[in-house]
C-alpha positions in Angstrom: -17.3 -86.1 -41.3 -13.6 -86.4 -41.4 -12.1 -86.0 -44.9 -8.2 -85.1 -44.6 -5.0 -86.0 -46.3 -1.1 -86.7 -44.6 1.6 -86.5 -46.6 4.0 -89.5 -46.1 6.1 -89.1 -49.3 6.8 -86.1 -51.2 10.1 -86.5 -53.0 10.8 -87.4 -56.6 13.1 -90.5 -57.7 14.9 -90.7 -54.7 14.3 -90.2 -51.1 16.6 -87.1 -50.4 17.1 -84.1 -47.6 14.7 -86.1 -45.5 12.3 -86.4 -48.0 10.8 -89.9 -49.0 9.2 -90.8 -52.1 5.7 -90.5 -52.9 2.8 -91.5 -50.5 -0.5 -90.1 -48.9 -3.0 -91.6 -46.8 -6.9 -90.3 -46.9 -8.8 -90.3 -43.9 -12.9 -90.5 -44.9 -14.7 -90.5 -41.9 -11.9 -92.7 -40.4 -11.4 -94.9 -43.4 -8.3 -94.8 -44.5 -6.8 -94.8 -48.3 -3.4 -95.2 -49.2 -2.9 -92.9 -52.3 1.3 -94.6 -53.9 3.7 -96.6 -51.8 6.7 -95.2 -52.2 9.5 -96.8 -50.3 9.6 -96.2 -46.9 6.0 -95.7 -46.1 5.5 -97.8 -43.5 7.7 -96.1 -41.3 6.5 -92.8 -42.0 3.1 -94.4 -40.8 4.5 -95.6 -37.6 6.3 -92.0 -37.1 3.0 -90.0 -37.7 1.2 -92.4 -35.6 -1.0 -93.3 -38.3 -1.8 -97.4 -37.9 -1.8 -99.3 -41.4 -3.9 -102.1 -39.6 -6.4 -99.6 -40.7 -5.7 -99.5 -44.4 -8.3 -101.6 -46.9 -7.6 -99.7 -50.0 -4.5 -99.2 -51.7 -4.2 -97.2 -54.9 -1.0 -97.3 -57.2 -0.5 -94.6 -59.8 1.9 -96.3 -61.8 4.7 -98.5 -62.1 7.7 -96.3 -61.3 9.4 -97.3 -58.3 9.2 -94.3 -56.3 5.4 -94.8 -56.4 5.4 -98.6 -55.3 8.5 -99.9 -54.1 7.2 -99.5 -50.6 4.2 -101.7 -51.3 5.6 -105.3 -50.7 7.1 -104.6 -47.4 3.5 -102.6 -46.1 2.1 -106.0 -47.2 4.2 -108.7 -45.9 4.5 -106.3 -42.3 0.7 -106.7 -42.4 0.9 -110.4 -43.0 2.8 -110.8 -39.9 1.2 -108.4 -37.5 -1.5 -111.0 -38.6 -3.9 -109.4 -40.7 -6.6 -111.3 -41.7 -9.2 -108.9 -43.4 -8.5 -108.0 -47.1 -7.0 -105.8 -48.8 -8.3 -104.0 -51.7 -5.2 -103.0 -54.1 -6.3 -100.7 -57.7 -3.3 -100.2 -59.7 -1.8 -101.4 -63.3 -2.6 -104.8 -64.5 1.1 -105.9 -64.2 1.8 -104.9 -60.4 -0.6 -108.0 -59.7 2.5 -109.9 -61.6 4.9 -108.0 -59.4 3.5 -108.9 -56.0 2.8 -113.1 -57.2 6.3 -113.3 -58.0 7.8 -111.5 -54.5 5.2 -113.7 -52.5 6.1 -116.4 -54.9 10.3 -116.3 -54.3 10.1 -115.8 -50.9 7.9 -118.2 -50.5 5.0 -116.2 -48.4 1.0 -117.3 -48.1 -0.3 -114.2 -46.7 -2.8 -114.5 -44.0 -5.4 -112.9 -45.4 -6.7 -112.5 -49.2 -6.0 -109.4 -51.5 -8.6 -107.9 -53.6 -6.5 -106.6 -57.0 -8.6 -103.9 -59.1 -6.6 -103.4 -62.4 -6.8 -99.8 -63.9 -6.7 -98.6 -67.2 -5.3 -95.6 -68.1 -6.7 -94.8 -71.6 -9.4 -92.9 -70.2 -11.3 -91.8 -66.5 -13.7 -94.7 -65.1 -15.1 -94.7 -62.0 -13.2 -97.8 -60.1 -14.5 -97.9 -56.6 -17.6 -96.1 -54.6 -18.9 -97.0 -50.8 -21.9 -95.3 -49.1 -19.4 -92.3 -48.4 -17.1 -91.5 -51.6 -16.5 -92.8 -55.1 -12.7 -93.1 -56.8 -12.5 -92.1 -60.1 -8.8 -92.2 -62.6 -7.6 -89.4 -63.9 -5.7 -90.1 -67.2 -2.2 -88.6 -66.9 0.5 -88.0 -69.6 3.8 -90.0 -68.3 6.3 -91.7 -69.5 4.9 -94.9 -68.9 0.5 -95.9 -68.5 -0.3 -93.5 -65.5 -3.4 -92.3 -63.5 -4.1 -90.0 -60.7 -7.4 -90.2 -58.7 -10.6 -88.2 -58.2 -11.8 -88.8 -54.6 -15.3 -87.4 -54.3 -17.6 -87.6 -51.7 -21.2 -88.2 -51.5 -23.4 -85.8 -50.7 -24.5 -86.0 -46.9 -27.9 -86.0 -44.9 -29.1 -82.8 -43.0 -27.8 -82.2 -39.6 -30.6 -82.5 -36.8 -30.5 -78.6 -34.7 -29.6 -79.9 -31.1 -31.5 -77.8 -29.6 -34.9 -78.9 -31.2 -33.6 -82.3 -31.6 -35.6 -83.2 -28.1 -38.8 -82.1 -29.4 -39.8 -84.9 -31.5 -39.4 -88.8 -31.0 -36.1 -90.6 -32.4 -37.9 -92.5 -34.8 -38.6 -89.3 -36.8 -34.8 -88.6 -36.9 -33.6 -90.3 -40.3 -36.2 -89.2 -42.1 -35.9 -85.3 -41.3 -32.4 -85.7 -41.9 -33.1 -86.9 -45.5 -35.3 -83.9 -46.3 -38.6 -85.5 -45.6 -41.5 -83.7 -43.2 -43.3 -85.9 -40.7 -46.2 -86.4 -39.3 -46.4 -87.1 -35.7 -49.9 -89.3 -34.2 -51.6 -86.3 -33.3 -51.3 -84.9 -36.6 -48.7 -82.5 -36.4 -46.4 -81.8 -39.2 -42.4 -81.6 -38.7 -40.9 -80.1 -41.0 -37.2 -81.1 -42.2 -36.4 -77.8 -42.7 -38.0 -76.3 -39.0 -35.3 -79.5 -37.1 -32.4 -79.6 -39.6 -29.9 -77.4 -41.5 -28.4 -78.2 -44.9 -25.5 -80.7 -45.1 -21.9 -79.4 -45.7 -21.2 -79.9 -49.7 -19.2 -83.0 -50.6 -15.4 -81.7 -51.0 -13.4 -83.5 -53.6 -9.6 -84.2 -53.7 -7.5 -85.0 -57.2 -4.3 -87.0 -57.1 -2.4 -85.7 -59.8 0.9 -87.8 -59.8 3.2 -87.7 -62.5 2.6 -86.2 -65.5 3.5 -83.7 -67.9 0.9 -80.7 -68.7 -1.6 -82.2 -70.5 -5.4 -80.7 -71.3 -6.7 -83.4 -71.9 -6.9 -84.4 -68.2 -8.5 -81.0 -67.0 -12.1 -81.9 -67.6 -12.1 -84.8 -64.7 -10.5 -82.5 -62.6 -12.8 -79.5 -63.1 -14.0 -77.6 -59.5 -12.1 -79.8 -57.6 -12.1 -78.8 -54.0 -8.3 -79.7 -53.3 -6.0 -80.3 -56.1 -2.8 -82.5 -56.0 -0.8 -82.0 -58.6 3.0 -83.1 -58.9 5.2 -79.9 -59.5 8.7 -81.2 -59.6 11.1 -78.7 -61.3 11.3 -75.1 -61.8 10.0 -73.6 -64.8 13.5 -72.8 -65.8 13.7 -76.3 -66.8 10.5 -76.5 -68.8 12.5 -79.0 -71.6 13.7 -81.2 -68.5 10.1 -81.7 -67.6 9.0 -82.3 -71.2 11.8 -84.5 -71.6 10.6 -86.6 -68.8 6.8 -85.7 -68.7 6.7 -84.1 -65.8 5.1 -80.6 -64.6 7.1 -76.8 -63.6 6.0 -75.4 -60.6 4.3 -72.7 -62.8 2.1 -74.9 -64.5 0.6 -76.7 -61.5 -0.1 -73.5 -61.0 -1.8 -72.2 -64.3 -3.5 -75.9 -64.2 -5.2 -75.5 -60.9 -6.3 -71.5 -62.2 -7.6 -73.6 -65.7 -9.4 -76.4 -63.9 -11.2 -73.7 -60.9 -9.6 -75.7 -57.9 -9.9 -74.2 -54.7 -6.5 -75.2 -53.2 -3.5 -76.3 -55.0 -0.7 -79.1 -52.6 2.2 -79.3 -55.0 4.7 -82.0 -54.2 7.1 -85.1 -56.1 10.3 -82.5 -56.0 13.3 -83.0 -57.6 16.4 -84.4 -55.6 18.0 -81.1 -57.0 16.1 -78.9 -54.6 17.3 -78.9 -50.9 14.9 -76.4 -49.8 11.6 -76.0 -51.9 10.9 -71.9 -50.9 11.6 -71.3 -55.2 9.1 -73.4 -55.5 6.0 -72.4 -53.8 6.5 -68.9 -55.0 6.8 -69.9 -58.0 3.3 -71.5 -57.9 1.8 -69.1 -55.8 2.7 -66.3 -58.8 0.2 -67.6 -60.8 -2.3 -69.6 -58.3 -1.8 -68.1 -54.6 -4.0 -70.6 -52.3 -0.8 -73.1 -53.1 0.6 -74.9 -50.4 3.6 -77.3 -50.4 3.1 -81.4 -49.6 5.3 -81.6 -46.5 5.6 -84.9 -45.2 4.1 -84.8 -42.1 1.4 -82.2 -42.5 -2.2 -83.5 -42.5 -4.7 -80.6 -45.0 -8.2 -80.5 -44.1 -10.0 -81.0 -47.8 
């Protein structure tokens, strides 16, 4: 199964030194999710030849622009490509506000219906689950009501051994897959364990926006797999990122030691940073398996 994240957005504010503000798209087993909307995200789609026909879910983090302001135009584009499946949208209770009133002014009926999920932020709940991954919030400290997400998958079936795969009838597959021994009409037992080898183990991926450091989030995100976490200035300017609740470099790396991830993406950089090199060694002092969010890149989770 396919369960991989592009960057489309990894800036901060502002989009700056070819960086655009915050976006990722999740490919489950080629479902995609659209993790933010900053502006410009639909063209970083097109140019990554990543087709937002095939978007259903939509999750918005908060209600600063650089994690949104995208949103309206990916919307109305869809409306007249003509889409006409929904779309589900989770995000804060006023962004449901925000979209009526743009559809409202510009006087748009969309051609197809939009599912709207609002999402607390005083504490994690599990907002969303299908046969292959649930979506839980993580409750962030920002300057405003903010959540990241916990995208866990469900743990798989068995994988049939090719080899012996032609030994037994087809009917017998699902069931050997799920663990279960067989018997065939002459009596014979399969067993699951003889035709099958264990599943891979469900990965998980946190979405760690914005947020200043903050323990009280590091409980949902415990063992993650692959850890997002925003890292957008230097440690030198620790009482910056208090000022505006936002993280150092060092401490999306001390979190991701704290919480046992297994890989650390750090992205949402300051405009002040041209190249991001400070950065990722920065992080990689205190948690080496750290990797920077450049747009583009697609990480294997």
């Amino acid at each position: 199964m396919k369960f991989e994240v592009t960057i489309l957005g990894s800036s901060s504010a502002t989009p700056v030194f070819n960086r655009n503000p915050s976006a990722q798209l999740l490919n489950c087993n080629e479902k995609y999710y659209l993790i933010d909307c900053g502006e410009g995200t639909q063209q970083q789609l097109t140019k990554y030849n990543l087709k937002a026909t095939r978007i259903d879910y939509i999750f918005i983090s908060h209600l600063h622009g650089d994690h949104y302001f995208g949103l309206i135009g990916l919307l109305s584009s869809l409306h007249l490509n003509g889409r006409t499946k929904s779309m589900q949208i989770f995000g804060p209770k006023p962004l449901l506000e925000i979209l009526e009133i743009q559809f409202k002014y510009s006087d748009t009926v969309l051609r197809y219906p939009i599912e709207f999920f609002p999402i607390e932020a005083n504490e994690s709940f599990k907002i969303f689950e299908n046969s292959e991954l649930t979506v839980k919030t993580i409750m962030l400290n920002h300057r405003i009501p903010t959540t990241g997400f916990l995208f866990e998958q469900k743990p798989r079936q068995r994988k049939l051994i090719k080899e012996k795969a032609d030994e037994i009838p087809m009917a017998y597959y699902t069931a050997l897959k799920k663990g279960i021994d067989v018997e065939l009409p002459d009596g014979k037992i399969i067993k699951s364990e003889d035709y099958t080898t264990p599943a891979d183990p469900p990965k998980s991926y946190a979405y760690c926006s914005d947020t200043m450091y903050d323990e009280r989030y590091f409980s949902t995100i415990k063992d993650c797999d692959t850890l997002y976490h925003e890292a957008t200035f230097l440690h030198e300017l620790l009482d910056r990122a208090n000022e505006t609740h936002h993280t150092t470099a060092l401490q999306a790396g001390e979190i991701a030691n704290v919480v046992g991830a297994k890989k650390l993406l750090i992205g949402h950089f300051s405009s002040r940073y041209k190249t991001l090199q400070m950065l990722l060694e920065e992080t990689q002092s205190v948690f080496e398996n750290t990797e920077l969010a450049i747009e583009g890149r697609t990480f294997q989770l």
